[in-house]
C-alpha positions as CSV (number, residue, x, y, z in Angstrom):
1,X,112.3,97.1,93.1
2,X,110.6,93.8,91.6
3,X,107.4,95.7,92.8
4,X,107.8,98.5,90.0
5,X,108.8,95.9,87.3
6,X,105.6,93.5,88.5
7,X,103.8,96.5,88.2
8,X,105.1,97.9,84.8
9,X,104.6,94.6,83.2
10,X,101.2,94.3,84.7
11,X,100.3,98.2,83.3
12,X,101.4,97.3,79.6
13,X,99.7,94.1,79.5
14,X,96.5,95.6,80.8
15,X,97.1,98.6,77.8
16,X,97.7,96.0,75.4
17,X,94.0,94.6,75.9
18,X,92.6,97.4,75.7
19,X,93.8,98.5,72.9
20,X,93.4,95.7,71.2
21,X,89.4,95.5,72.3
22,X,89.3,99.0,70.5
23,X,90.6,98.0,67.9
24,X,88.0,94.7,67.6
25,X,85.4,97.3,68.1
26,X,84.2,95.6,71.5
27,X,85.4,99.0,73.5
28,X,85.1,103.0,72.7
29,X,88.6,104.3,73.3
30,X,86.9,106.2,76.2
31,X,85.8,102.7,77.6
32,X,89.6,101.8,77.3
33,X,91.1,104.6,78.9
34,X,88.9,105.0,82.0
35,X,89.7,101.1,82.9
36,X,93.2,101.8,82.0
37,X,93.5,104.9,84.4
38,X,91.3,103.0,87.1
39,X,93.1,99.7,87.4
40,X,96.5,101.9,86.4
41,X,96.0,103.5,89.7
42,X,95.0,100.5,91.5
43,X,98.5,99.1,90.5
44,X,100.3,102.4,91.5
45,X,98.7,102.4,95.0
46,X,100.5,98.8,95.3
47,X,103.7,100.3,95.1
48,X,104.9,101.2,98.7
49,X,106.4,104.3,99.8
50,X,110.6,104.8,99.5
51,X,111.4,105.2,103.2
52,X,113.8,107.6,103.3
């Protein structure tokens, strides 16, 4: 479980930089949101799998 909180805190604080670079002008939103979906699913591919 401290996996998906590690990785939940490491998603928002990688959307709060972005956004905020957007919002200094040194990023196009489309900048943003390609690193935010690339590194999002770098982060979601460390989560291993429920073993049932």
């Amino acid at each position: 479980m401290w996996i998906q909180n590690f990785t939940a805190r490491a998603f928002e604080k990688l959307r709060r930089e972005e956004l905020d670079a957007v919002i200094r002008g040194d990023k196009t939103l489309e900048e943003a949101l390609d690193r935010i979906q690339a590194e999002g699913q770098a982060l979601t591919d460390r989560i291993p799998e429920k073993k049932p």
